[in-house]
N, CA, C and O atoms as a MOPAC input file, in Angstrom:
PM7 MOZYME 1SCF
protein

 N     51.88200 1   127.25100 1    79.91400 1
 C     52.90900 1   126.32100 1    80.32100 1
 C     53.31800 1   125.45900 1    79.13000 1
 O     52.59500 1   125.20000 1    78.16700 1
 N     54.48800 1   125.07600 1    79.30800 1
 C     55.07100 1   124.31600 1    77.63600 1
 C     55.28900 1   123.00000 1    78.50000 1
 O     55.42500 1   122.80800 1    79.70800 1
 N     55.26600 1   122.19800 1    77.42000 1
 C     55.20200 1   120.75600 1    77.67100 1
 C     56.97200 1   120.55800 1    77.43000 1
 O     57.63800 1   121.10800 1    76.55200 1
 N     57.59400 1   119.35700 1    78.77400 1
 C     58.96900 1   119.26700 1    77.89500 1
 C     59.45300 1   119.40400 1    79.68800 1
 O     58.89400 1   119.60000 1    80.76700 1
 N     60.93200 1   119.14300 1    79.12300 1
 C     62.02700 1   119.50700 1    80.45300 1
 C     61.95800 1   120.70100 1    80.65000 1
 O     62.34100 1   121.31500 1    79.65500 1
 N     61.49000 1   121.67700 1    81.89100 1
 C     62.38100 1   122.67800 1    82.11400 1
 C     63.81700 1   122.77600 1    82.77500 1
 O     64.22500 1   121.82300 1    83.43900 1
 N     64.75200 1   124.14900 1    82.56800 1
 C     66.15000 1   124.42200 1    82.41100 1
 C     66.03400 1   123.97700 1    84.08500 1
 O     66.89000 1   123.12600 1    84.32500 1
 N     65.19200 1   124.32900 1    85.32500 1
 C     65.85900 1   124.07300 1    86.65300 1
 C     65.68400 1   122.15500 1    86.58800 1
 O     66.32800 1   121.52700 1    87.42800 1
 N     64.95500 1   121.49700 1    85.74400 1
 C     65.31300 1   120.18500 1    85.67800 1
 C     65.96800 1   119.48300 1    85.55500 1
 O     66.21400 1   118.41300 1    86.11100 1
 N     66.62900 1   120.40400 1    84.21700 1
 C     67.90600 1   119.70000 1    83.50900 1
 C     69.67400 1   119.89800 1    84.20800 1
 O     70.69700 1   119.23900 1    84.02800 1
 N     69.26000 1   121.57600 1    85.34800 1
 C     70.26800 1   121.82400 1    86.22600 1
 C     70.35800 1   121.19100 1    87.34700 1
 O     71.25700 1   121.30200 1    88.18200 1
 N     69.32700 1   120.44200 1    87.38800 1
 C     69.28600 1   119.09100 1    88.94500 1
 C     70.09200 1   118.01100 1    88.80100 1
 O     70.98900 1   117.63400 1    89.55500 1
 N     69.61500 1   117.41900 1    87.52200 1
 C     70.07700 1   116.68300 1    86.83900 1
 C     71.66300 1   116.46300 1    86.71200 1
 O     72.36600 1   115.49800 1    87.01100 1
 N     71.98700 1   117.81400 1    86.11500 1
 C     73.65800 1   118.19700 1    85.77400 1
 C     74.09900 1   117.92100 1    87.58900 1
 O     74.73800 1   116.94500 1    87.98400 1
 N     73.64100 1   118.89000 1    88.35400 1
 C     74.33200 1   118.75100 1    89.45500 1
 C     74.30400 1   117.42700 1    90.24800 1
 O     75.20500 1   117.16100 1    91.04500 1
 N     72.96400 1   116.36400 1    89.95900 1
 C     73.01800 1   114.87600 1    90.44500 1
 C     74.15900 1   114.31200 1    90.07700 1
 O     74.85400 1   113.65400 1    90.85200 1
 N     74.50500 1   114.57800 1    88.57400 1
 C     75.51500 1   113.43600 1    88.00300 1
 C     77.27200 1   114.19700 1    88.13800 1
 O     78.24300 1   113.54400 1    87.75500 1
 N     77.40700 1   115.42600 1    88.64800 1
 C     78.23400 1   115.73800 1    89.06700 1
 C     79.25700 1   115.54400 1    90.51800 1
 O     80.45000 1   115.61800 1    90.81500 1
 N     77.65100 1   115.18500 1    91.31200 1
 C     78.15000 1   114.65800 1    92.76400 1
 C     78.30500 1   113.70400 1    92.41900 1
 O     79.46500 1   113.38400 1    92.68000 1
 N     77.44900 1   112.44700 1    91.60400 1
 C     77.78900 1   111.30200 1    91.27100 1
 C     79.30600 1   110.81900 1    91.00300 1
 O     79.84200 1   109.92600 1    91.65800 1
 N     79.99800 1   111.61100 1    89.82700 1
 C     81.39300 1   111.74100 1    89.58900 1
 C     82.04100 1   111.98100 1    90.44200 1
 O     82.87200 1   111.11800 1    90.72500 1
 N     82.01000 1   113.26900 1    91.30200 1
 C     82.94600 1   113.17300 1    92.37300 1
 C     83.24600 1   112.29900 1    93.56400 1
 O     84.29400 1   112.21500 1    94.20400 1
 N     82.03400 1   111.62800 1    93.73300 1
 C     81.62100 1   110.52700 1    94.63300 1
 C     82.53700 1   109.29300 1    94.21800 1
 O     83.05400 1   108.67600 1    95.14900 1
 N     82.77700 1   108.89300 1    92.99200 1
 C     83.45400 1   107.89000 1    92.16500 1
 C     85.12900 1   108.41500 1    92.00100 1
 O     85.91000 1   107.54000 1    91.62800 1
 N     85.72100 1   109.87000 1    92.28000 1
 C     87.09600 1   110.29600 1    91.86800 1
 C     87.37100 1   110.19100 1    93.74400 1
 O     88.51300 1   109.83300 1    94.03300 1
 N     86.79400 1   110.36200 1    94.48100 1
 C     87.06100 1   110.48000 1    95.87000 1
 C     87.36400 1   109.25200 1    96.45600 1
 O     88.36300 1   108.97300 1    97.12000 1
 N     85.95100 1   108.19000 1    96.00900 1
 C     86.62900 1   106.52400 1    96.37600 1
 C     87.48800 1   106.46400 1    95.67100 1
 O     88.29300 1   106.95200 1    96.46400 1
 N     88.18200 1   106.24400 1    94.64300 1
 C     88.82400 1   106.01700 1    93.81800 1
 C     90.78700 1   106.56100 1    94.83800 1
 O     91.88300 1   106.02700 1    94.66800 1
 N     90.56300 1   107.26500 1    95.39800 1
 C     91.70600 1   108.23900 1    95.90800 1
 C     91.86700 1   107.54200 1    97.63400 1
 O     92.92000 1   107.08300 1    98.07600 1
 N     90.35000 1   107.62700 1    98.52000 1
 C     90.33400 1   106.69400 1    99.78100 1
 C     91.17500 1   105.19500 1    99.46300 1
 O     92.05000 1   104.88900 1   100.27300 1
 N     90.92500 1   104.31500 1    98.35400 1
 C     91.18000 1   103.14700 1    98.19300 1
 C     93.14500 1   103.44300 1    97.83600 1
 O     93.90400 1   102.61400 1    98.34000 1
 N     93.62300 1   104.32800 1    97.19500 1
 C     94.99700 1   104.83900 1    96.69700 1
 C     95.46800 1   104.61700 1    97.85700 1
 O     95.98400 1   103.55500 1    98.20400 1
 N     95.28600 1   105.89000 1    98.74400 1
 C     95.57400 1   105.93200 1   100.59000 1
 C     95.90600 1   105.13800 1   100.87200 1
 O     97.04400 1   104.67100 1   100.90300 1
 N     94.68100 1   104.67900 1   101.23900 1
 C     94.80400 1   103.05400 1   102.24900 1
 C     95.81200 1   102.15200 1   101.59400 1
 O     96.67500 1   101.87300 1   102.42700 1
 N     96.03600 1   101.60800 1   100.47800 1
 C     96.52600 1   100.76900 1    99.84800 1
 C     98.24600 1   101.46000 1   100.68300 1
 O     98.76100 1   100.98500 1   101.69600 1
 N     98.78600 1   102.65100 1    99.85600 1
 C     99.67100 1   103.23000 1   100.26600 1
 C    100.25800 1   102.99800 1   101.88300 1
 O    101.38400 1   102.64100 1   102.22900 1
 N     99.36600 1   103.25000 1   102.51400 1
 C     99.38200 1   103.06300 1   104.13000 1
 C     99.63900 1   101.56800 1   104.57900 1
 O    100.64400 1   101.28600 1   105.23200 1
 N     98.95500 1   100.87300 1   104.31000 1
 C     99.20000 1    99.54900 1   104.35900 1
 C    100.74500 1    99.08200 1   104.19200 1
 O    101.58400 1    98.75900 1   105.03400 1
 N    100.79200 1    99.16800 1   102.82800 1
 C    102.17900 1    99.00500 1   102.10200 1
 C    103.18900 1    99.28000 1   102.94700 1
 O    104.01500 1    98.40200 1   103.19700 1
 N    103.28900 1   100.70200 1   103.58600 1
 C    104.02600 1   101.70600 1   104.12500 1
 C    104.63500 1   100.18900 1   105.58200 1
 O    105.65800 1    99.52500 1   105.75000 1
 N    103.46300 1   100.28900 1   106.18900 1
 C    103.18700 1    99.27600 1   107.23600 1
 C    103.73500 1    97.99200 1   107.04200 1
 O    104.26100 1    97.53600 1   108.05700 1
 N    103.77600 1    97.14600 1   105.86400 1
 C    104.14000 1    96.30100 1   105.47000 1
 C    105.88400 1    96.17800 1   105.32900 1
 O    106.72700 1    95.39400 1   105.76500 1
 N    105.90100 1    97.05400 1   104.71900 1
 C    107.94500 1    97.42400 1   104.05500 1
 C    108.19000 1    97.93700 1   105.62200 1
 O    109.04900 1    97.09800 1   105.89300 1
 N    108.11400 1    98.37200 1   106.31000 1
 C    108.06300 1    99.05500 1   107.59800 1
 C    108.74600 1    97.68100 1   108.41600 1
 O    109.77300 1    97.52900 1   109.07800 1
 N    107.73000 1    96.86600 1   108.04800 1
 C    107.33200 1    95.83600 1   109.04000 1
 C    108.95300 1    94.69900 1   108.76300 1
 O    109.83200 1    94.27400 1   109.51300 1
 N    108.66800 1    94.58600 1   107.33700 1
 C    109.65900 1    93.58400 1   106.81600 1
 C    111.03000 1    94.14200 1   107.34200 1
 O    111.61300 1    93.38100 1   108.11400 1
 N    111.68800 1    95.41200 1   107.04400 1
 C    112.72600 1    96.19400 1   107.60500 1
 C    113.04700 1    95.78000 1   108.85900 1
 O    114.18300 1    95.41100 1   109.15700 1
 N    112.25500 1    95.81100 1   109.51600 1
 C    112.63500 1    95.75400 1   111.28400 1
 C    113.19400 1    93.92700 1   111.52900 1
 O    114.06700 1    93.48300 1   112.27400 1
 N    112.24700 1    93.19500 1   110.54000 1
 C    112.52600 1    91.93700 1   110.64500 1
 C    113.48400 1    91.49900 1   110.07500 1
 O    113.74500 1    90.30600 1   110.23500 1
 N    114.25300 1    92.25300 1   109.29400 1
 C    115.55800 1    91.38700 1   108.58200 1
 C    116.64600 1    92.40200 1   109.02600 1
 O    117.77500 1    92.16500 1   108.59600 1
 N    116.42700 1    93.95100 1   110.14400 1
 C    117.33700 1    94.05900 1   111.00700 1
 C    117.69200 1    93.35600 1   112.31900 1
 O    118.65800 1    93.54800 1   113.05800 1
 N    116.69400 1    92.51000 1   112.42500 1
 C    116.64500 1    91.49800 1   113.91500 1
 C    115.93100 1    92.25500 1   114.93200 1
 O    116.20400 1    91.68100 1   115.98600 1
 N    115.49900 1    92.80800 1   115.07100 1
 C    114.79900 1    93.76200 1   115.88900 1
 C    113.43700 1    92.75700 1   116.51800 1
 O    112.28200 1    92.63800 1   116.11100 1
 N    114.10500 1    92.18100 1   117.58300 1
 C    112.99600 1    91.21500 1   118.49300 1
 C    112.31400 1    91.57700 1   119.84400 1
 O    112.03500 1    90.78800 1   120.74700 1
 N    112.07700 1    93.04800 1   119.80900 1
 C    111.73200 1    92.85600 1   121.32000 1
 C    109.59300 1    92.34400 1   121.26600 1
 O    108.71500 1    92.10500 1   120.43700 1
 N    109.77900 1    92.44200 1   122.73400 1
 C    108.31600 1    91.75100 1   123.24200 1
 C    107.27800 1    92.55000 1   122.89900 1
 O    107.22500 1    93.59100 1   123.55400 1
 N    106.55800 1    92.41900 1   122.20000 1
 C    105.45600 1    93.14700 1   121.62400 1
 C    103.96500 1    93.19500 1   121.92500 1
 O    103.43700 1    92.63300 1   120.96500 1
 N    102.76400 1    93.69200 1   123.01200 1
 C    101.53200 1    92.86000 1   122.39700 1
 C    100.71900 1    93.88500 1   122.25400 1
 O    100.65900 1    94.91700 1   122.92300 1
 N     99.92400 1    93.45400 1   121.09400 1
 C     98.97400 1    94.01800 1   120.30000 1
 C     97.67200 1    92.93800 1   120.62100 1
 O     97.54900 1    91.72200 1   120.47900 1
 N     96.74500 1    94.04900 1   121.14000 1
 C     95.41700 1    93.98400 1   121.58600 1
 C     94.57900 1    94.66600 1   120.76200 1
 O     94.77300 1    95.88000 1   120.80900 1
 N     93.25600 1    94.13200 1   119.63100 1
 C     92.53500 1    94.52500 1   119.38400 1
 C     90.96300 1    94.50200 1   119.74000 1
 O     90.53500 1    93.89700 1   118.75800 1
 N     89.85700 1    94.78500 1   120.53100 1
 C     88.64800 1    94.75100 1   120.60700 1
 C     87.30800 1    95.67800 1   119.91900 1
 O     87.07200 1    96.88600 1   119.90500 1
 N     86.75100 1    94.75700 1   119.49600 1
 C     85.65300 1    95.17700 1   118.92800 1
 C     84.15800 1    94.52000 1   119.57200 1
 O     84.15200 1    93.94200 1   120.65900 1
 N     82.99500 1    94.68600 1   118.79500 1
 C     81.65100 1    94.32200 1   119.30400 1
 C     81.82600 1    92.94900 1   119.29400 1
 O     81.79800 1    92.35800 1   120.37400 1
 N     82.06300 1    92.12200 1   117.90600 1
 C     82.14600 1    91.07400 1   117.99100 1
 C     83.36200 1    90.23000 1   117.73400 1
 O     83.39000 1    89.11000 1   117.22300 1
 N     84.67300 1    91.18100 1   118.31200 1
 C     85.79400 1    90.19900 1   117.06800 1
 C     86.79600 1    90.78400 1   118.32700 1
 O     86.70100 1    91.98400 1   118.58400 1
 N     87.67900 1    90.01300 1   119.05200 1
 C     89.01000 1    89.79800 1   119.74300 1
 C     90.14600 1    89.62100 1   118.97200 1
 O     90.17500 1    88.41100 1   118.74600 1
 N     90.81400 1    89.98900 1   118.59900 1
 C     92.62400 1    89.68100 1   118.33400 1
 C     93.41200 1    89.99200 1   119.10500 1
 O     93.32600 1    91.17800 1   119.42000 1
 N     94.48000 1    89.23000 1   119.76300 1
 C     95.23900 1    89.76900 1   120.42900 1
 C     96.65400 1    89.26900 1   119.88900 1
 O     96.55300 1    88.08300 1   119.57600 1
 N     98.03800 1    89.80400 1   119.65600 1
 C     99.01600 1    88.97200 1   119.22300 1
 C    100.26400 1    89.29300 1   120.97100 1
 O    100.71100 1    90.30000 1   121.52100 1
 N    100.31900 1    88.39000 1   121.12700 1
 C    100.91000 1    88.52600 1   122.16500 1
 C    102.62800 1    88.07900 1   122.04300 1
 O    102.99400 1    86.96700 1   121.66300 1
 N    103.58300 1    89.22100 1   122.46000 1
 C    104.57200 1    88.42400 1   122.31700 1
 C    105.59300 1    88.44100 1   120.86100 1
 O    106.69100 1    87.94400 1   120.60700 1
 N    104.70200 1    89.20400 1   120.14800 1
 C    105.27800 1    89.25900 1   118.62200 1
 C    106.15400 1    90.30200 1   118.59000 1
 O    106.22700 1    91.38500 1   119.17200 1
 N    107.01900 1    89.53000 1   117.50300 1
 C    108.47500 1    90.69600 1   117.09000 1
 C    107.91100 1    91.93800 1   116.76800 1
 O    106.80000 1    91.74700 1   116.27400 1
 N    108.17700 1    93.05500 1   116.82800 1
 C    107.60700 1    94.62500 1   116.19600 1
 C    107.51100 1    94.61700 1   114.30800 1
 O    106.61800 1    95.00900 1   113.55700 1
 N    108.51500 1    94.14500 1   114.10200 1
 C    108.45700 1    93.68800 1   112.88900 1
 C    107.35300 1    93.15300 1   111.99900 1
 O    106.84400 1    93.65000 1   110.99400 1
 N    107.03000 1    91.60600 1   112.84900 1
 C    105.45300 1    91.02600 1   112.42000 1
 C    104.28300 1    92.08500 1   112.63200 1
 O    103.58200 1    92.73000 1   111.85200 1
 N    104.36300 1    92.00000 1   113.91100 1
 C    102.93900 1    92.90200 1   114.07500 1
 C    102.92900 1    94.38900 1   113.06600 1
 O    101.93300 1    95.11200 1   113.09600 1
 N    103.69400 1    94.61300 1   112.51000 1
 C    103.81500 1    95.89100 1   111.33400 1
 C    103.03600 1    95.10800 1   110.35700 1
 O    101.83200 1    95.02300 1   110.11300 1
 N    104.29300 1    94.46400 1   109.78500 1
 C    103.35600 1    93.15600 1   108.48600 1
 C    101.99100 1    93.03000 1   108.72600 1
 O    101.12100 1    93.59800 1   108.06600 1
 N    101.75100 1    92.07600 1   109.93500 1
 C    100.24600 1    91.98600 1   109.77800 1
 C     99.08100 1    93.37300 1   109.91900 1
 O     98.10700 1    93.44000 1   109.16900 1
 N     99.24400 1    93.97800 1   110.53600 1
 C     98.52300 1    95.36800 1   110.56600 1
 C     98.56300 1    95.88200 1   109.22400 1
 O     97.57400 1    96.20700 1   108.56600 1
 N     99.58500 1    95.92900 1   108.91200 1
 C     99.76100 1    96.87800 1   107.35000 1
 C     99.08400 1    95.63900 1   106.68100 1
 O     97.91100 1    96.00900 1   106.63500 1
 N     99.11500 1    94.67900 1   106.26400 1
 C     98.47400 1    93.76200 1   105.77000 1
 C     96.63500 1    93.70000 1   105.67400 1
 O     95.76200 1    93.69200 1   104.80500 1
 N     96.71500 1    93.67500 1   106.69700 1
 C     95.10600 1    94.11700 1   107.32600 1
 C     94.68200 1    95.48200 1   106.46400 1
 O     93.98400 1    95.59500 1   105.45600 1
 N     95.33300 1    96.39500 1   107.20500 1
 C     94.89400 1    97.71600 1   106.43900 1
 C     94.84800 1    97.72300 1   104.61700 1
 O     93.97300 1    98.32200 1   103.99300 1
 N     95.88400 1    96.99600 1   104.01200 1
 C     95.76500 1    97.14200 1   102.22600 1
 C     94.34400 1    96.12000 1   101.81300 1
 O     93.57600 1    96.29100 1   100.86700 1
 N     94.30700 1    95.03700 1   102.85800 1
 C     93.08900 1    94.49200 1   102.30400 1
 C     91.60800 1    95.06600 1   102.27600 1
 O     90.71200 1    95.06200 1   101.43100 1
 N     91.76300 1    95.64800 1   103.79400 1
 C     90.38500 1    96.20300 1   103.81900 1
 C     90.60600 1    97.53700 1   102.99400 1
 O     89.56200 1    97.96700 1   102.50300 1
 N     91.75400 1    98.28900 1   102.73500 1
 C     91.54100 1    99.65400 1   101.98400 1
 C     91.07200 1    98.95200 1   100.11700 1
 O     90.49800 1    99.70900 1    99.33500 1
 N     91.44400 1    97.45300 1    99.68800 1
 C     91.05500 1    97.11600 1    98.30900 1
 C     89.50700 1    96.76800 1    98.40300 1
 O     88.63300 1    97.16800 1    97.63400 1
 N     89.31300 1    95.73400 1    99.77600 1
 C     87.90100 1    95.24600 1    99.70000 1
 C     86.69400 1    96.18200 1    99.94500 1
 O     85.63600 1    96.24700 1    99.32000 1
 N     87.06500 1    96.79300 1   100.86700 1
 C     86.05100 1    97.97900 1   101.63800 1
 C     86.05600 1    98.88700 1   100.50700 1
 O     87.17800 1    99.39200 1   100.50700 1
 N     85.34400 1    99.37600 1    99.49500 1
 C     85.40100 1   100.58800 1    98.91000 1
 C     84.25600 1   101.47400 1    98.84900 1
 O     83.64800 1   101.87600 1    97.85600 1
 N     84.05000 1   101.72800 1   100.16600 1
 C     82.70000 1   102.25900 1   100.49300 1
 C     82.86400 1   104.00100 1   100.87000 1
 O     81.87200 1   104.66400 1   101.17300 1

């Protein structure tokens, strides 16, 4: 037996730091998305609001620990804020 790295060590290795990289080009692309989507949601949102577009809107969200509800809002806003929502958590969240 020889003292030292063997070749299936050094091919573990290669393939650890390869998933590693792709792991880093993939978030990198999730965070693009989201940002995109958001945005989309946002310009979406603003559009409807400077065509006047007022009808009655409500948006209900539930979770374990968190209620939002917007009741009543132009279609317009509730775009803004959703798309808003979504670019923050697609910058902060980069998991």
């Amino acid at each position: 037996m020889e003292r030292g790295i063997s070749i299936t060590s050094l091919a573990r290795a290669a393939i650890v730091m390869e998933y590693a990289n792709a792991d880093i080009r993939i978030s990198g692309v999730q965070v693009a998305f989201g940002f995109i989507i958001g945005m989309f949601f946002v310009v979406v949102g603003l559009l409807l609001l400077s065509a006047g577009f007022s009808g009655a809107l409500d948006v209900e969200a539930k979770t374990a620990g968190l209620n939002v509800k917007l009741a009543t809002a132009a279609p317009g806003l509730a775009a803004v804020v959703i798309g808003g929502a979504i670019t923050i958590a697609a910058v902060i969240v980069r998991d």
